[in-house]
N, C-alpha and C positions, 0 to 999 in steps of 0.2 A: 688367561685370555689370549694366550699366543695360538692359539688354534682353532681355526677360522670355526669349525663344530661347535667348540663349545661357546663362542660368542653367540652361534644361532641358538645353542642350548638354555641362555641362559635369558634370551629374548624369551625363546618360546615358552619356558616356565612363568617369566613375570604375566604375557598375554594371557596365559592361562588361569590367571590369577586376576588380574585386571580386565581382560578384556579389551583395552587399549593403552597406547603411552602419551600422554599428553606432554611428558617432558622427560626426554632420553639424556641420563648425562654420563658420559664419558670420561669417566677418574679414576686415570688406574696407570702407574709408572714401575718401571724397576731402573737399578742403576748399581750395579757391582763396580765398586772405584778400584782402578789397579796403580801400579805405580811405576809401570813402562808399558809402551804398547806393546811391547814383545810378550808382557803378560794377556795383553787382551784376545783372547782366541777368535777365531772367524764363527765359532758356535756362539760364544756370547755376544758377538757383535749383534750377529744374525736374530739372537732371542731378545736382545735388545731393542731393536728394530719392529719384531713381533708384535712386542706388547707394547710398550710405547708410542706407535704410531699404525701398525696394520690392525689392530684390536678395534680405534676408531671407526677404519672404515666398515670392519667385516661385521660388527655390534651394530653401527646406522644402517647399510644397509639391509643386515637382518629385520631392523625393525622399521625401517620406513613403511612396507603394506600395512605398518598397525599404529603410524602415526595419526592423529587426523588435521583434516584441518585446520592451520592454528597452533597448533603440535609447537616444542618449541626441542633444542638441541644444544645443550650447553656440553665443547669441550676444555676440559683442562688440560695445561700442558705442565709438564716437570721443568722447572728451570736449574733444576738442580746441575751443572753442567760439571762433567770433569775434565780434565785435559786432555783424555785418551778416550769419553765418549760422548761427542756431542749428544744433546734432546734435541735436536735439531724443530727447534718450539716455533723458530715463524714460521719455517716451511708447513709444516703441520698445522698451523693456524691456518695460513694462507688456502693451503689446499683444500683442505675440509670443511674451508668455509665457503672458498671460491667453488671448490668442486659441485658443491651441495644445492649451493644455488643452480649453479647452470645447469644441474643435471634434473634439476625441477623434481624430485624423488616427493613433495607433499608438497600438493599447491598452499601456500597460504600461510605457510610453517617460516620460522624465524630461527637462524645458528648463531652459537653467539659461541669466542674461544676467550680463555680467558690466560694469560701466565701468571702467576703472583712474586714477588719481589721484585728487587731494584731491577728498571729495562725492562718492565714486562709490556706483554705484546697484550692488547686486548681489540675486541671488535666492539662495534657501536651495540648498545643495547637496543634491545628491539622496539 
């Protein structure tokens, strides 16, 4: 899911299959632990980044024209955090939920993010 193609690929196959999504959810982390940041390369920062958090937006808005409605939008965030890579999980909550509203992408549709364990970041249920 680090490639914006195949997040629309992978829309366009379930549409094709449904016909529409009444509930998109977005659960999909990676996190390779290193044990200095000198280990951690600017490639896997970057694929980290990818998937983690660009996968979100590039899966929603692939499939917002197939929301309807009402539609709802649950994402999960990795809290799994290490010292050398943040899930940078409120930003990603914050945004993807802030974003999503304001950008009015399906009138009438509900985002909801969720993080699990201790400190987790959740939005109000719809």
């Amino acid at each position: 899911m680090a490639d914006q193609g195949h997040c629309a690929h992978v829309v366009r196959r379930t549409v094709d299959e449904l016909v529409e999504i009444g509930v998109l959810v977005n659960n999909i982390a990676t996190q390779i632990p290193v044990s200095s940041l000198e280990e951690l390369s600017d490639e896997q920062w970057l694929h980290t980044f990818d998937i983690n958090v660009h996968s979100f937006f590039h899966t929603t808005k692939a499939a917002s024209p197939h929301l309807p409605e009402g539609a709802s939008i649950i994402n999960t965030v990795p809290c799994s955090v290490s010292r050398f890579q943040p899930c940078a999980a409120g930003a990603r909550c914050i945004s993807r939920l802030g974003g999503r509203s304001t950008m009015g992408a399906v009138s009438g549709s509900c985002s909801s993010a969720t993080a699990p364990g201790p400190g987790s970041v959740c939005s109000p249920l719809c």
